[in-house]
C-alpha positions as CSV (number, residue, x, y, z in Angstrom):
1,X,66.5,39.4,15.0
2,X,65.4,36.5,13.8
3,X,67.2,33.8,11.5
4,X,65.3,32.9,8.9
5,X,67.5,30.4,7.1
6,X,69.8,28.8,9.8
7,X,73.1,27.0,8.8
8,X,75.7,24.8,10.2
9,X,78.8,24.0,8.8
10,X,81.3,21.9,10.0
11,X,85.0,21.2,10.3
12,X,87.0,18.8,10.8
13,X,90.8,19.7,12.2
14,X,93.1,17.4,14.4
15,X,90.4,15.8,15.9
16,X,88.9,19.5,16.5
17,X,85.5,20.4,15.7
18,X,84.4,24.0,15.1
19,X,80.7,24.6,14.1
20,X,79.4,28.0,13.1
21,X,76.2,29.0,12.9
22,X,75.4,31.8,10.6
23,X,72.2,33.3,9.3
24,X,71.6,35.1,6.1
25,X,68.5,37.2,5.8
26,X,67.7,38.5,2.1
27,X,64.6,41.3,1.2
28,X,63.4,39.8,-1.6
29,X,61.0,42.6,-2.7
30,X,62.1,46.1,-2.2
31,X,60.8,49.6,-4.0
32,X,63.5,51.8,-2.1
33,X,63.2,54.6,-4.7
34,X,59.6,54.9,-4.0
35,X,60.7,56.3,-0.6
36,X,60.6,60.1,-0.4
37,X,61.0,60.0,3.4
38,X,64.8,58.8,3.7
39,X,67.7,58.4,0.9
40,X,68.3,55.2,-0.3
41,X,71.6,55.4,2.0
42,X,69.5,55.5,5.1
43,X,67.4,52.6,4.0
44,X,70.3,50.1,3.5
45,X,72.2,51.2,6.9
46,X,68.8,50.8,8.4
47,X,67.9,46.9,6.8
48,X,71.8,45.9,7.4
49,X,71.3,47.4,11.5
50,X,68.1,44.9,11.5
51,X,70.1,42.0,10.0
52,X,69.4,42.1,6.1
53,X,72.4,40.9,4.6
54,X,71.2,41.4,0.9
55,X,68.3,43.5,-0.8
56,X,66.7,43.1,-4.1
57,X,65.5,45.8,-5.6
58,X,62.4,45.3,-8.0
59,X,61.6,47.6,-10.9
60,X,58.0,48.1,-12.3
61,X,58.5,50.1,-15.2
62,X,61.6,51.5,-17.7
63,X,62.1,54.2,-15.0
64,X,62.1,52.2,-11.8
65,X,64.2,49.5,-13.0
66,X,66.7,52.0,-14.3
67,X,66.8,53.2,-10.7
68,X,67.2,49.8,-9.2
69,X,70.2,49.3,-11.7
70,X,71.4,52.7,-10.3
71,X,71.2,51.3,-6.7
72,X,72.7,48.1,-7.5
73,X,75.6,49.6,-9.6
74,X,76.5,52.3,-6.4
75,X,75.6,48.8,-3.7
76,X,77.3,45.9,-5.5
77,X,76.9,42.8,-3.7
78,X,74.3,44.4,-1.1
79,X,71.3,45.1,-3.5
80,X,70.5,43.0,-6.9
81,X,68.1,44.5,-9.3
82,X,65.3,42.9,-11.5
83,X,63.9,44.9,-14.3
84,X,60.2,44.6,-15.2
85,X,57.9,46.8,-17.0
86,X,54.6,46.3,-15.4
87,X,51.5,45.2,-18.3
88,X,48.9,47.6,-18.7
């Protein structure tokens, strides 16, 4: 894995200093409930065993961005939904 966004925060303690490095890895554009191969479940234990910390969901019409509120209702603070209804 890969850190895309490296961080470094620092402490100060007695004289002590402690620095921790920590990456956070977001999917920013995700159609999970296009997937017919694997449950939604699978996917997420699948991007968090890779490293994705959060996922963001991305609806393109009424139906697919009820289903990314679905997935974000049943995965709080793992996946984020957007809601979009694609022009034609």
């Amino acid at each position: 894995m890969l850190p895309l966004d490296i961080r470094e925060a620092v402490w100060k303690t007695e004289g002590l200093i402690i620095l921790i490095y920590y990456s956070m890895i977001i999917d920013t554009h995700t159609h999970i409930y296009l997937n017919k191969e694997k449950t939604p479940e699978e996917i997420i234990t699948g991007l968090k065993n890779d490293g994705i910390e959060y996922i963001i969901s991305i609806g393109i019409d009424i139906e697919s961005s009820k289903k990314s509120i679905t997935l974000a209702r049943k995965n709080p603070w793992v996946i984020f939904a957007t809601v979009w209804v694609h022009p034609t």
